[in-house]
N, CA, C and O atoms as CSV, one atom per row, in Angstrom:
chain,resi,resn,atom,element,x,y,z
A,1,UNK,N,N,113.806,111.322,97.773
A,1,UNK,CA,C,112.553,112.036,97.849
A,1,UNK,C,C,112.458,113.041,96.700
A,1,UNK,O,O,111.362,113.065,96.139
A,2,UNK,N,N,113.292,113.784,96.294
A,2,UNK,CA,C,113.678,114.577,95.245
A,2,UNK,C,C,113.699,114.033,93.925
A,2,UNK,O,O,113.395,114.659,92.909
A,3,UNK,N,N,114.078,112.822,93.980
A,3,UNK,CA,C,113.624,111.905,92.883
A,3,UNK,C,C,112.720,111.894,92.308
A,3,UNK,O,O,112.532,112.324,91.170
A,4,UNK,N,N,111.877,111.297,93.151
A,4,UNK,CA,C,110.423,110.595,93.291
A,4,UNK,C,C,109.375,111.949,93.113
A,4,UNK,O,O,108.392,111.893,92.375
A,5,UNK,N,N,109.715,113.087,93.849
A,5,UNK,CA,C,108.891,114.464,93.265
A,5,UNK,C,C,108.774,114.795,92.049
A,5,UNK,O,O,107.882,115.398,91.453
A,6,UNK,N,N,110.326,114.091,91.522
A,6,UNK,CA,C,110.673,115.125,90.123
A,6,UNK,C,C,109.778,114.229,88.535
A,6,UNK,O,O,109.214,114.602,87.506
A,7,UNK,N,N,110.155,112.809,89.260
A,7,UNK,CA,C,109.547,111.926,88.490
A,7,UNK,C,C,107.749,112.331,88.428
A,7,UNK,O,O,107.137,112.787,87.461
A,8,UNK,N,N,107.287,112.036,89.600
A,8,UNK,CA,C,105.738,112.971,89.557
A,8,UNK,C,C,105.228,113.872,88.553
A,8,UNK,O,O,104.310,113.877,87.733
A,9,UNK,N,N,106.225,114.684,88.946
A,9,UNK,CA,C,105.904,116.649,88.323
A,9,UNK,C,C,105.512,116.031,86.742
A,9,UNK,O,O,104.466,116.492,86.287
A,10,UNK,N,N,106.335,114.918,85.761
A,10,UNK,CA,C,106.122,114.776,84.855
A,10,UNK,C,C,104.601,114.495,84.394
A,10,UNK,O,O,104.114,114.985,83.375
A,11,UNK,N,N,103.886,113.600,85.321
A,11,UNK,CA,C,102.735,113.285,84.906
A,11,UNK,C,C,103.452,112.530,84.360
A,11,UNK,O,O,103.957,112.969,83.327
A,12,UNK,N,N,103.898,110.818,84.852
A,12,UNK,CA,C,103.791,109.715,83.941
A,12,UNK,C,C,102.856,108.841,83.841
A,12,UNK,O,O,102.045,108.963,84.759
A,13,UNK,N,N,102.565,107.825,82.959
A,13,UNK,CA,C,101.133,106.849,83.258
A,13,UNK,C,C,102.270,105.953,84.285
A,13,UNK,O,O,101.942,105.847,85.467
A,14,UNK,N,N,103.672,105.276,83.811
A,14,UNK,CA,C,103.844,104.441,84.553
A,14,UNK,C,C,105.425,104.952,85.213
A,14,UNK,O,O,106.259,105.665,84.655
A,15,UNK,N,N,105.482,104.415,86.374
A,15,UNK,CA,C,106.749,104.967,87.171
A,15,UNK,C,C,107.507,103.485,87.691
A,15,UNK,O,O,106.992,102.752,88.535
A,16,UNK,N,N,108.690,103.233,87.086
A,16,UNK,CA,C,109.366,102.604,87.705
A,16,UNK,C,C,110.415,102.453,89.107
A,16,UNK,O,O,111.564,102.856,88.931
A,17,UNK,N,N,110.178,102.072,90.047
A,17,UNK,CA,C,111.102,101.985,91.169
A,17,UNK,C,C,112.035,100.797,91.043
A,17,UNK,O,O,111.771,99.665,90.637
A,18,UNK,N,N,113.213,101.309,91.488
A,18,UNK,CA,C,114.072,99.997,91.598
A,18,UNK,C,C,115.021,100.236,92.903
A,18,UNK,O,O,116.102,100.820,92.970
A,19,UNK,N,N,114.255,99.591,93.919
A,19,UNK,CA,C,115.113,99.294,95.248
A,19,UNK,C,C,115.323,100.831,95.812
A,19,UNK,O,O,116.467,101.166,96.119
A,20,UNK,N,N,114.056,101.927,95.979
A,20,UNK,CA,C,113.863,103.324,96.450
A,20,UNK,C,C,114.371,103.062,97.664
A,20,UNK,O,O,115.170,103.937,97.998
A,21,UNK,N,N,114.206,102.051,98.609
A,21,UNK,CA,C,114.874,101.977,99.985
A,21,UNK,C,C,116.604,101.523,100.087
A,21,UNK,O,O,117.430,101.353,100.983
A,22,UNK,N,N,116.567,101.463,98.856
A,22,UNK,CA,C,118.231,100.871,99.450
A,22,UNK,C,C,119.387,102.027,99.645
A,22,UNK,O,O,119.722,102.970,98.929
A,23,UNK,N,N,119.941,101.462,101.158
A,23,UNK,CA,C,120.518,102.283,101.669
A,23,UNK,C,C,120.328,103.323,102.310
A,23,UNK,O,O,121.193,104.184,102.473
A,24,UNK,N,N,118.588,103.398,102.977
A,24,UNK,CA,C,118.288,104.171,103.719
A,24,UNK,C,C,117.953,103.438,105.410
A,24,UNK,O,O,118.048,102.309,105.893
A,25,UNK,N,N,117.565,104.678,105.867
A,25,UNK,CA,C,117.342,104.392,107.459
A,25,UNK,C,C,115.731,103.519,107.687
A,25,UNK,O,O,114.738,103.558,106.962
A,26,UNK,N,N,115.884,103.014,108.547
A,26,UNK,CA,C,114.433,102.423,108.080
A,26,UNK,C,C,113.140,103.381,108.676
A,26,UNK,O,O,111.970,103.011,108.576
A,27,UNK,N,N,113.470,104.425,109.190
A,27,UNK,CA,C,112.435,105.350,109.284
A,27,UNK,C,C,112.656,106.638,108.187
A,27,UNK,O,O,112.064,107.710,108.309
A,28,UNK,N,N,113.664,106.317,107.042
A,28,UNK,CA,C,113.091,107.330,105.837
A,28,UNK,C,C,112.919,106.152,104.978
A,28,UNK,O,O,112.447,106.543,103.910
A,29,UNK,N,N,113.080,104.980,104.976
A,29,UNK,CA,C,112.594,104.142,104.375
A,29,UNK,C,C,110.971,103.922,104.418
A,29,UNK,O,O,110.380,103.490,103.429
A,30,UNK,N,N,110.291,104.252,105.641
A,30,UNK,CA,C,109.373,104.049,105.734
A,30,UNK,C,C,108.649,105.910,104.756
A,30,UNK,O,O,107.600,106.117,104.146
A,31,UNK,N,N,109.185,106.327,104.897
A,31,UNK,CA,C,108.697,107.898,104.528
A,31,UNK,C,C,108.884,107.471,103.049
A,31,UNK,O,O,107.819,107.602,102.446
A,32,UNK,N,N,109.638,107.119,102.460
A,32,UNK,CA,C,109.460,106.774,100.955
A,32,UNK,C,C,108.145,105.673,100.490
A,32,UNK,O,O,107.244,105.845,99.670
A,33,UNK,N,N,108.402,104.704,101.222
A,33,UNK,CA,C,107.351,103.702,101.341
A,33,UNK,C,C,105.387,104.823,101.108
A,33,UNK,O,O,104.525,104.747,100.233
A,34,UNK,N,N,105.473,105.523,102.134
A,34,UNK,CA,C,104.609,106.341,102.541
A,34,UNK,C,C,104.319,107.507,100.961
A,34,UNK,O,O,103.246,107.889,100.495
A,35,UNK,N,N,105.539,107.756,100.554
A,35,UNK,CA,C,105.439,108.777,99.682
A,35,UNK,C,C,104.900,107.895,98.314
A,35,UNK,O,O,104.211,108.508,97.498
A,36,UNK,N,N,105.170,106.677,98.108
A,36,UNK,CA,C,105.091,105.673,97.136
A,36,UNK,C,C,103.324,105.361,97.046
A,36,UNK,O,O,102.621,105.279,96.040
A,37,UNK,N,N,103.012,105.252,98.247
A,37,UNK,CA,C,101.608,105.518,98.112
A,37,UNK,C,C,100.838,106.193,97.861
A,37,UNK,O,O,99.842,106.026,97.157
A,38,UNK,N,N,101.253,107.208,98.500
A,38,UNK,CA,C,100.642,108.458,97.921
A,38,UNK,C,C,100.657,109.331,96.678
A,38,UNK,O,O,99.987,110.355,96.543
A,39,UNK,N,N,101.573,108.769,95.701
A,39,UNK,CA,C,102.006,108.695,94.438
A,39,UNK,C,C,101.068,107.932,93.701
A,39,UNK,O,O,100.583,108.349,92.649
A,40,UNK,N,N,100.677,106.386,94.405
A,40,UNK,CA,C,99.875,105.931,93.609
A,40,UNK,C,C,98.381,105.938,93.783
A,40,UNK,O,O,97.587,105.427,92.993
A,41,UNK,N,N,97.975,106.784,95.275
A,41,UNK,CA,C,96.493,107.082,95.155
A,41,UNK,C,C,96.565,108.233,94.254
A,41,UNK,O,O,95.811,108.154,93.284
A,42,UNK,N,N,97.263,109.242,94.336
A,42,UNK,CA,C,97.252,110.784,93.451
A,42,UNK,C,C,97.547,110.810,92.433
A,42,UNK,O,O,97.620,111.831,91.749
A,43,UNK,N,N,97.783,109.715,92.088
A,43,UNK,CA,C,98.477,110.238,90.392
A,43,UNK,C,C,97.557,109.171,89.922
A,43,UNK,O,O,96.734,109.561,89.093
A,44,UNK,N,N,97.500,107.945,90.245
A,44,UNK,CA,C,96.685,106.614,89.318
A,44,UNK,C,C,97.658,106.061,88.486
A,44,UNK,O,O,97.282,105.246,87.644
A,45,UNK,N,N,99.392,106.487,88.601
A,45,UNK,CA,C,99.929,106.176,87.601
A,45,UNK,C,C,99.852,104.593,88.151
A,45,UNK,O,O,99.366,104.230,89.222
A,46,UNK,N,N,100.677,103.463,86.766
A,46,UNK,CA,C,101.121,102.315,87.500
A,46,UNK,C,C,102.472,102.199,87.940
A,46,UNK,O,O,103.198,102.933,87.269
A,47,UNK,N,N,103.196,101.438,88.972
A,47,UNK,CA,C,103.882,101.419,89.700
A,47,UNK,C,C,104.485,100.139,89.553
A,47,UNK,O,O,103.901,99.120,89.921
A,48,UNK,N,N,105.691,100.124,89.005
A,48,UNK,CA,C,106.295,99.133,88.992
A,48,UNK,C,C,107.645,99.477,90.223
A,48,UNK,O,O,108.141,100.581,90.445
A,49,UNK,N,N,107.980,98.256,90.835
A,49,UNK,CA,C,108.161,98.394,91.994
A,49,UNK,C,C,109.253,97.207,92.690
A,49,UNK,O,O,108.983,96.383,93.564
A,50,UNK,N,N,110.443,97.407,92.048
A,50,UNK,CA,C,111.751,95.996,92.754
A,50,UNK,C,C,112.316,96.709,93.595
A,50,UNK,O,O,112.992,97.737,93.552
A,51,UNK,N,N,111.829,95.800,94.639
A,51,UNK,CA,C,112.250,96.093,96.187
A,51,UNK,C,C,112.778,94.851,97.045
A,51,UNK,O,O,112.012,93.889,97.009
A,52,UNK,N,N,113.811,94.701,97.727
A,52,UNK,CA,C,114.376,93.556,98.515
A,52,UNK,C,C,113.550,93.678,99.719
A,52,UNK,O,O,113.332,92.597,100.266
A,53,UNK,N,N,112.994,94.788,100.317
A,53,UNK,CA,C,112.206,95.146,101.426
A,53,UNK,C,C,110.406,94.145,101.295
A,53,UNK,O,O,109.304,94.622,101.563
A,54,UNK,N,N,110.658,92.975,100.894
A,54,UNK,CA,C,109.169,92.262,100.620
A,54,UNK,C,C,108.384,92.661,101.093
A,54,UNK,O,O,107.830,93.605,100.530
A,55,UNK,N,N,107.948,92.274,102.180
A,55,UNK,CA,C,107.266,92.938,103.317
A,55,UNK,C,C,106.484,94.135,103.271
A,55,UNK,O,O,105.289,94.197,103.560
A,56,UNK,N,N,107.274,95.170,102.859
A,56,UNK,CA,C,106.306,96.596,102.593
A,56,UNK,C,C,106.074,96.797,101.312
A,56,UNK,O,O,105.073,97.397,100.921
A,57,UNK,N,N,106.945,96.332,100.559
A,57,UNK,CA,C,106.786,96.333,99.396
A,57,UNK,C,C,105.154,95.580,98.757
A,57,UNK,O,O,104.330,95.993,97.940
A,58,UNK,N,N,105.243,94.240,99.652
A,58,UNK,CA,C,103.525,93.489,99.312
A,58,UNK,C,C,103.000,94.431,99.898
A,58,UNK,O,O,102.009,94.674,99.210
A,59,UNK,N,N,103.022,95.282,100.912
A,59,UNK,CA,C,102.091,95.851,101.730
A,59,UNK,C,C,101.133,97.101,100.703
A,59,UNK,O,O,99.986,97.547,100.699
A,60,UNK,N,N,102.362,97.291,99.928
A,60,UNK,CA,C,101.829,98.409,98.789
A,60,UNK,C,C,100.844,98.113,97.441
A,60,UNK,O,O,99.886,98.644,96.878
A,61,UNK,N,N,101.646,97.001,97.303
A,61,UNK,CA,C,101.031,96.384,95.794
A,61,UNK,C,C,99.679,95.799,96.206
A,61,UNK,O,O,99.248,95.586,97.339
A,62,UNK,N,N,99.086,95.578,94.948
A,62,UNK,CA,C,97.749,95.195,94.407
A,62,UNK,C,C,98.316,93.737,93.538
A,62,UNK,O,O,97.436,92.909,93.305
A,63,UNK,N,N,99.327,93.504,93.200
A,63,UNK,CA,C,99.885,92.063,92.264
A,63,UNK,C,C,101.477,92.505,92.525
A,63,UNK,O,O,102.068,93.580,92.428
A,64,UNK,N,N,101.947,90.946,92.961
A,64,UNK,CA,C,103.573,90.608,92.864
A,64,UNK,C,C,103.764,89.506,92.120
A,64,UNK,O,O,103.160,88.469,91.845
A,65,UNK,N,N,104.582,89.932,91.923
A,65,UNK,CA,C,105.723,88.464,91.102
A,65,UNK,C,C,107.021,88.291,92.477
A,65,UNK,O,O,107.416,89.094,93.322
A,66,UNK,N,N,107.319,87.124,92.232
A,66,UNK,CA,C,108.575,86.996,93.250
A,66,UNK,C,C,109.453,86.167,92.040
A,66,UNK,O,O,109.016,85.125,91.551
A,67,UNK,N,N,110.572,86.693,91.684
A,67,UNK,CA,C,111.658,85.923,91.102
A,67,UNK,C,C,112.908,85.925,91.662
A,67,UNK,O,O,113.541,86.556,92.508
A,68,UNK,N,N,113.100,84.696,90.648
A,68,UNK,CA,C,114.063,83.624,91.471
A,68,UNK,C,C,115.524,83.651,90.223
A,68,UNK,O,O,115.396,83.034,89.165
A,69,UNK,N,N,116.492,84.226,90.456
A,69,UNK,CA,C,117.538,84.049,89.187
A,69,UNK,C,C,116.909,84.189,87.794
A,69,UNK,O,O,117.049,83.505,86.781
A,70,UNK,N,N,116.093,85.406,88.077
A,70,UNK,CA,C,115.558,86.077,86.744
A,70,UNK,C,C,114.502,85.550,86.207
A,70,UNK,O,O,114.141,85.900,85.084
A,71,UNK,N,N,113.927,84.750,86.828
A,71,UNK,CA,C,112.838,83.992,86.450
A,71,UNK,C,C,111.309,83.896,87.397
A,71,UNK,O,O,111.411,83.674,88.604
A,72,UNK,N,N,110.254,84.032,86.921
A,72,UNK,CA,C,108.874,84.521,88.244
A,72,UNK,C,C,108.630,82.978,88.781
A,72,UNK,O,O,108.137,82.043,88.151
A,73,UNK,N,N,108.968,82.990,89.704
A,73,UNK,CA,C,108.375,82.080,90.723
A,73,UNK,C,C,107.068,81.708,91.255
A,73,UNK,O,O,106.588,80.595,91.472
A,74,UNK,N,N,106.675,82.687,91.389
A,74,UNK,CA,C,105.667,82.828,92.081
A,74,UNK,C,C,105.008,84.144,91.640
A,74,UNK,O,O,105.728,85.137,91.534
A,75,UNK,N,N,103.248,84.259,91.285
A,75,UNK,CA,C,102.436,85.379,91.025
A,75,UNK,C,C,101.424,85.469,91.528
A,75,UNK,O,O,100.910,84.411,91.891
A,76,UNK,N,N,100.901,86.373,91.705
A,76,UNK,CA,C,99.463,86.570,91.999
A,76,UNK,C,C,98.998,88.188,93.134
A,76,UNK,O,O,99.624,89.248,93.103
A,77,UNK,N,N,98.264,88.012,93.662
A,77,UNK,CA,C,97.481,89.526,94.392
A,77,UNK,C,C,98.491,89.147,95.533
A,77,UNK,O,O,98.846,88.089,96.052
A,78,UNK,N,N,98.918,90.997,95.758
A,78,UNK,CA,C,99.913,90.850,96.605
A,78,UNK,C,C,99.208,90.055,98.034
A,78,UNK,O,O,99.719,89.157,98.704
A,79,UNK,N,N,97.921,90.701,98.216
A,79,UNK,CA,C,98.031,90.145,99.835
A,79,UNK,C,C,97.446,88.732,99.889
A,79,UNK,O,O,96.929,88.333,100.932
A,80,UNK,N,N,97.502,88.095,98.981
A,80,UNK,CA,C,97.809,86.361,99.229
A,80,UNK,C,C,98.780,86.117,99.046
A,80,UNK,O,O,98.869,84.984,99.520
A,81,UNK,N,N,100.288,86.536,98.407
A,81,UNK,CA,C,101.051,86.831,98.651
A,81,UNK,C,C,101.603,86.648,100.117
A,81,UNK,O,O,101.706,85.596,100.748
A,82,UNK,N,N,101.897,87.794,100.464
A,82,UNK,CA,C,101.871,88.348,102.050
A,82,UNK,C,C,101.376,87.720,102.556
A,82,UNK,O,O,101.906,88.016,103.627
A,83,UNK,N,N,100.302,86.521,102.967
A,83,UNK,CA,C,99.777,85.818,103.661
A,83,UNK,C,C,100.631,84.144,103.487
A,83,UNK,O,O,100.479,83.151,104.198
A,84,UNK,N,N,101.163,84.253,102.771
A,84,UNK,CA,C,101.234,82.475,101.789
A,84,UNK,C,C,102.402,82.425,103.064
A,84,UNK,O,O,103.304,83.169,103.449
A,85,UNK,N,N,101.808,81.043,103.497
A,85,UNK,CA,C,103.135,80.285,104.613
A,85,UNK,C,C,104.259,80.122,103.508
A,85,UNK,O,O,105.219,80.839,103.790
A,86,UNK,N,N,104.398,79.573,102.612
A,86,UNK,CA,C,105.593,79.395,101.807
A,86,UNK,C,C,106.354,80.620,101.337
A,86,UNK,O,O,107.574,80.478,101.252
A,87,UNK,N,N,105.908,81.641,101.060
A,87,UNK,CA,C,106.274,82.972,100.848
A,87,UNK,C,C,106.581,83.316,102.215
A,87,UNK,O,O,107.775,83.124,102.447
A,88,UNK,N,N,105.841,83.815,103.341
A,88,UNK,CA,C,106.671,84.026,104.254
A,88,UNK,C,C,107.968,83.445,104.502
A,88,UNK,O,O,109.015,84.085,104.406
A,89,UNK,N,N,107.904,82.429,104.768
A,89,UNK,CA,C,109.321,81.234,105.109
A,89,UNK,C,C,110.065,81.645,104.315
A,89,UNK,O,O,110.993,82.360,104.694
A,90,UNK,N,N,109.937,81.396,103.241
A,90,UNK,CA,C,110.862,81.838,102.043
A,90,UNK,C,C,111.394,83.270,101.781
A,90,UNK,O,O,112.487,83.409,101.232
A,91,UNK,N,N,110.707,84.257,102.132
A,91,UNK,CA,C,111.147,85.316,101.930
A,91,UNK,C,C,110.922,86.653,102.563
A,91,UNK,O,O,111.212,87.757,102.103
A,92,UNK,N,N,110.235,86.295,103.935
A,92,UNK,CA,C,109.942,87.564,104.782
A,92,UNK,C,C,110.381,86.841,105.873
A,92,UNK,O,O,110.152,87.516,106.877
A,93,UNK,N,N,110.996,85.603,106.207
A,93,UNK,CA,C,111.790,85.535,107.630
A,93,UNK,C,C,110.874,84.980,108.396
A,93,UNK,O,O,111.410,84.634,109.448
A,94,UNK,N,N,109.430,84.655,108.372
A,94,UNK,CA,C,108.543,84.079,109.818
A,94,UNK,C,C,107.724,83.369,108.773
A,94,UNK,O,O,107.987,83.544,107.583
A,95,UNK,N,N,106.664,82.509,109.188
A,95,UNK,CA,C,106.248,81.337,108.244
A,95,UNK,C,C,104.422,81.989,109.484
A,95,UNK,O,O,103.588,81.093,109.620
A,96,UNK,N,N,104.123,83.191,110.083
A,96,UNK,CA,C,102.916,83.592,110.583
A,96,UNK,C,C,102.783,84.573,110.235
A,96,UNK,O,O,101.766,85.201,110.532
């Protein structure tokens, strides 16, 4: 969280995340998640954003990539994304 403030304070155009949830609880996971948004309604910066957490991670974005051994698999607007039976199955665990 201290991070993510300090990074702010700068006023960047773009902010990189890499895996902000890993190794947290999943209810300060969700508070980062939460703070990540609110970062990107208040600031307008862009948000680049590698997260193993798919799921909330599409929930945030506006466009994902999903790669596969370093390579994009799959692109487009996150919440077709998040909707795609093959993307679910594949990588959020339920295919509904």
């Amino acid at each position: 969280m201290v991070a993510l403030t300090r990074a702010v304070a700068s006023a960047p155009r773009y902010l990189v995340l890499d895996e902000p949830s890993l190794g947290l609880s999943p209810k300060l996971t969700q508070e980062v998640f939460r703070l990540i948004q609110l970062i990107a309604d208040e600031t307008r910066a862009g948000i680049l954003l590698i997260e193993q957490m798919a799921d909330d991670a599409l929930g945030l974005a506006q466009h994902a990539h999903v790669l596969e051994q370093g390579r994009i698999t799959i692109s487009g607007p996150a919440d077709e994304l998040r909707t795609s039976p093959d993307v679910r199955a594949a990588y959020l665990g339920r295919s509904h």
